[in-house]
N, C-alpha and C positions, 0 to 999 in steps of 0.2 A: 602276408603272415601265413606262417602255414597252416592247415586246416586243426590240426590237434591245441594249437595256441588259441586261436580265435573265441571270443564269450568271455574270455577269461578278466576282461581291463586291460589288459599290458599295453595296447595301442595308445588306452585312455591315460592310462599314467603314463605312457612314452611322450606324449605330446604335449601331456599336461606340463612334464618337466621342460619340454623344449619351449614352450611357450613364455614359463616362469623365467628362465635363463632369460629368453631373447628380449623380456619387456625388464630384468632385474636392470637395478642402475650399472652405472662403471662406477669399479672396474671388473665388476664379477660380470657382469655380464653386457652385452651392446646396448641396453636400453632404447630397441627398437620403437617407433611410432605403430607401427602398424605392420602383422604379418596376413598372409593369403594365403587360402590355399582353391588348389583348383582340383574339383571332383565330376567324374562322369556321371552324368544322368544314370541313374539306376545303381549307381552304389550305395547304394541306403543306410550300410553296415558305416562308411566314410563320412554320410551325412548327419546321421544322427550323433556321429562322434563327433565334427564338429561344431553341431548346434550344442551340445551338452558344455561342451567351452565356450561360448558364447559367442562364436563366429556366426555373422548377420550375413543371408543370402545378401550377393549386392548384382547379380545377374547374369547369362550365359554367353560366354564366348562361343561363335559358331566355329566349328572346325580346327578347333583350334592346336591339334596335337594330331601327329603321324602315328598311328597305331597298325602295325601288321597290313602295311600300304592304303588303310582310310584313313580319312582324315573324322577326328572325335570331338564334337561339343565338347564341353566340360562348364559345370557350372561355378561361379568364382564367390567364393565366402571370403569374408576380411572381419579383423580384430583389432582394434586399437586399444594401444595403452592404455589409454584412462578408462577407458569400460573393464580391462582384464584386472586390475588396481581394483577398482569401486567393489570388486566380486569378495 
């Protein structure tokens, strides 16, 4: 996001809405069981957005991504349906 966006929520209501979609029933939406998402260590700004949606650390993948020829940890958060419902 670019630097003048950012503080603002738009990430937090971007994902809030993508989240809403992906757990709404059919036909509006796939009534997914569970989405993930995977954050690098030290994104903080990623992390704290998605603990605020109630994505539960579930533990780090080592190496797990090609970045600019190293290979990048990334830590993996997960949300299921019935907890993003219960909210």
């Amino acid at each position: 996001m670019a630097a003048d966006a950012q503080g603002k929520g738009l990430a937090f209501e971007m994902v809030r809405a993508v989240v809403a979609w992906g757990f709404g029933p059919e036909p509006a939406g796939p009534n997914l069981h569970r989405i993930c998402a995977a954050i690098m260590p030290g994104n903080d700004r990623s992390i704290r957005l998605a603990e605020r949606l109630g994505f539960a650390f579930e533990g780090t993948k080592r190496e797990l991504i090609l970045i600019g020829g190293t290979w990048r940890d990334h830590h993996l958060y997960g949300l299921i349906n019935r907890a993003w419902v219960a909210r």
